[in-house]
C-alpha positions in Angstrom: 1.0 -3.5 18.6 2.0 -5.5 15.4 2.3 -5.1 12.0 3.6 -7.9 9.2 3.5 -8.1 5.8 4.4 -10.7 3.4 5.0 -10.5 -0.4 4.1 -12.9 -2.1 4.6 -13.2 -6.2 1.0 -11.6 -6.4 0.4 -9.5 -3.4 1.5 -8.0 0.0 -0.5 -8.9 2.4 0.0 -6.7 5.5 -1.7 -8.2 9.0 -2.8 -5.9 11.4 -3.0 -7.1 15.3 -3.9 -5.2 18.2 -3.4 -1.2 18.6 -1.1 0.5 16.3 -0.6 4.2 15.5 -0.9 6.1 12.0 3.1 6.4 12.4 3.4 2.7 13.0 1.5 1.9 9.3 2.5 4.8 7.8 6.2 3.3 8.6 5.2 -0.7 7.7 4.7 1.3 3.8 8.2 2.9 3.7 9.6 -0.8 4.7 6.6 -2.7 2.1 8.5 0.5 -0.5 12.1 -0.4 0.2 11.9 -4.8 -0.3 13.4 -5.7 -3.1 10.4 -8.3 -3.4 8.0 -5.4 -3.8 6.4 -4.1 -7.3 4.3 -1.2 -7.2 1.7 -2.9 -9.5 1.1 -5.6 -6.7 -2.6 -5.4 -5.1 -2.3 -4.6 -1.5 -4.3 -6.7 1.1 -4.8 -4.8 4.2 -6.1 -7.3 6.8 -8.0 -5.6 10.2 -9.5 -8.4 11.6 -7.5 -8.9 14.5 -7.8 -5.6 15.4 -10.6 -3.6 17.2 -8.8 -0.1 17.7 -10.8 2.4 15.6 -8.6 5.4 14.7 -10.3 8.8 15.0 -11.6 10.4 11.6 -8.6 12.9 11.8 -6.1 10.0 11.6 -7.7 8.0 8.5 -7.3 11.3 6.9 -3.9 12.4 7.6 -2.8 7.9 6.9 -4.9 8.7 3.3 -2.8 11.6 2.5 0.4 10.0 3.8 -0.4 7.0 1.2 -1.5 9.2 -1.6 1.7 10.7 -1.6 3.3 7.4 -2.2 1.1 6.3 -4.9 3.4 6.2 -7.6 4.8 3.3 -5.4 1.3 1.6 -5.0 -0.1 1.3 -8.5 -2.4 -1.5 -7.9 -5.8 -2.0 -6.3 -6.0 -2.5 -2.1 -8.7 -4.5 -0.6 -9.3 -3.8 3.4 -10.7 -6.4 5.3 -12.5 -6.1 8.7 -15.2 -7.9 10.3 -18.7 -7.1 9.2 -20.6 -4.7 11.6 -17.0 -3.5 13.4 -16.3 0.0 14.3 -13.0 -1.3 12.3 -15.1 -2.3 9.1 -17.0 1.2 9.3 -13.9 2.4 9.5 -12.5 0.7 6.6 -15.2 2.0 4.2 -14.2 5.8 5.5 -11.2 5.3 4.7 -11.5 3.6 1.4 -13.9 6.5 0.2 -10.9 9.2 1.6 -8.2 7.3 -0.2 -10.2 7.0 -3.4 -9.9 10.9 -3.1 -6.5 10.5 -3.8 -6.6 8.6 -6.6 -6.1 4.9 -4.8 -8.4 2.2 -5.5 -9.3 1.1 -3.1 -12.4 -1.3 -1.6 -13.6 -2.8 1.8 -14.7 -6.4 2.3 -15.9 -8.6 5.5 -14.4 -11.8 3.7 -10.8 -12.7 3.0 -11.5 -14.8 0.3 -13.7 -12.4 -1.6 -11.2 -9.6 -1.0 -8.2 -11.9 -2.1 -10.6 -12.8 -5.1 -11.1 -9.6 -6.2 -7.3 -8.4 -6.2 -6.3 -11.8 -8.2 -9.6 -12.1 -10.7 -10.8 -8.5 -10.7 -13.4 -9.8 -13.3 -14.7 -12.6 -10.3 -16.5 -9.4 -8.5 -18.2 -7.5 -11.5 -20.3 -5.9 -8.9 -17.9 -3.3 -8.2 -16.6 -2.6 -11.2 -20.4 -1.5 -12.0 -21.9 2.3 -10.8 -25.4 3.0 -11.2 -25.4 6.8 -12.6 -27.6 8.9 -14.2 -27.2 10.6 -18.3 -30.1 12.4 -19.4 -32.3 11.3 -16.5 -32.1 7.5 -17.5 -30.7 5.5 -15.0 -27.2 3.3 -17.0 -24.3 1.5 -15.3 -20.9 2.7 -15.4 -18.1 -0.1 -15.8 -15.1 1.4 -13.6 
């Protein structure tokens, strides 16, 4: 079990390694909340790939609840990264989808860089700032 984070003047990165519990991230947020370093308008990078434990659905909703409450502390986007085709990266997307619920923004990647990228440059990833949707049967895309 280990969770770090670091702060730097752009981001908190938080590293996850091994098994950990919903009460041992939910607590890394209460210490990311109380730094003095910390601004809630930093982007969060959430980085899974050094773990393989895949929490059960039960927990990713209770951990997107817990941080939905503390939104007003986490105003800026979160990128999740896990291995491509993981339990963890499947995961990841299940999660981002029940965070979004709470108003988070939050996206999954497979790639550090690009995730890093996309909290930095959000205009460097215009592909998900774009949703396909449909007015008057005509297919348009949505800039988020």
């Amino acid at each position: 079990m280990s969770i770090t984070y670091c702060i730097d003047d752009k981001l908190v990165v938080v590293s996850v390694h091994g098994f950990n519990t919903f009460e041992d991230v939910a607590n890394v947020f209460v210490e990311i909340i109380g730094d003095p370093a910390f601004n809630p308008f930093k982007g969060i990078l959430f980085d899974a790939r050094d773990t393989a434990y895949g929490p059960p659905t039960e927990e990713l909703e209770a951990l997107a609840n817990h941080i939905g409450k503390l939104k007003i502390q986490f105003q800026g986007r979160w990128a999740v990264v896990a291995h491509s085709n993981s339990l963890v990266y499947g995961l990841s997307r299940m999660f981002s989808y029940l965070a979004q619920q709470q108003g988070l923004r939050i996206e999954s990647f497979s790639d550090y860089d690009e995730a890093r990228a996309w909290l930095l440059h959000p205009k460097s990833l215009s592909w998900i700032y774009e949703k396909p949707c449909f007015i008057d049967g005509s297919l348009h895309v949505r800039k988020l």
